[in-house]
C-alpha positions in Angstrom: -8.1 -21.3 -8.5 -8.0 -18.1 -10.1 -6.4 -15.1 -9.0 -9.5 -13.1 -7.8 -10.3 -15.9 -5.4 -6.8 -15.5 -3.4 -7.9 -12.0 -3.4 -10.1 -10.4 -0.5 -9.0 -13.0 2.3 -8.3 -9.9 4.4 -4.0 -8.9 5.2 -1.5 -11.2 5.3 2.0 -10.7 7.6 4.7 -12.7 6.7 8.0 -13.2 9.0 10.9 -14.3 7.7 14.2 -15.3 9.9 18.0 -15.2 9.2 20.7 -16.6 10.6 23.7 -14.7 9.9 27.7 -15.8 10.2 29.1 -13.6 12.5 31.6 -10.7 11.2 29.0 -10.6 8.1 26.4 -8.1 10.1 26.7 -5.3 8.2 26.9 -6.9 4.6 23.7 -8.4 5.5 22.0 -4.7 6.7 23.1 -3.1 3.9 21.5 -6.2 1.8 18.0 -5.4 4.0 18.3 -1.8 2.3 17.9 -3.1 -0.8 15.4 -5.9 -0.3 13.3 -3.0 1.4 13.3 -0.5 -1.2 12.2 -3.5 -3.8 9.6 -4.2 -1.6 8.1 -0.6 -1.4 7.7 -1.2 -5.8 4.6 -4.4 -5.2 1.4 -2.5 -5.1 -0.4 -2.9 -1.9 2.6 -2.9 0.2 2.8 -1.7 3.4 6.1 -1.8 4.5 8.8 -3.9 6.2 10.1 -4.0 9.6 13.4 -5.3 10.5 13.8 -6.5 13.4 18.0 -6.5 15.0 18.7 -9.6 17.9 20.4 -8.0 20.8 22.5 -11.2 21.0 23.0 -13.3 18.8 22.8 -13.6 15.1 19.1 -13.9 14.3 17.6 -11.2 12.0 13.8 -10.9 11.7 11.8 -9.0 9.0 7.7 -8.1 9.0 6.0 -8.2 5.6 2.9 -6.6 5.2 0.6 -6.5 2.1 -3.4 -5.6 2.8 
């Protein structure tokens, strides 16, 4: 299958999940930073969203390419 025909299948969301050891919050929100800025650099990109657990430890983020 070649490139071209995994092409034009219309927008694709992806949601990823962490589970993160308590105490190690905030190393792992500043880590989003940067995994959000290198997602802004693959063309077509339109954006992640991060999504913070009220309780708990599970993180959440949205991918979006068209």
């Amino acid at each position: 299958m070649s490139t071209t025909q995994l092409r034009g299948g219309g927008p694709v969301t992806s949601v990823l999940t962490w589970q993160v050891r308590p105490g190690r919050e905030h190393e792992f929100e500043e880590w989003t930073r940067g995994v959000t800025r290198c997602a802004r650099r693959f063309p077509g990109n339109e954006g992640v969203s991060w999504l913070r657990p009220e309780e708990g430890h599970r993180y959440h983020a949205v991918v979006r390419f068209p």
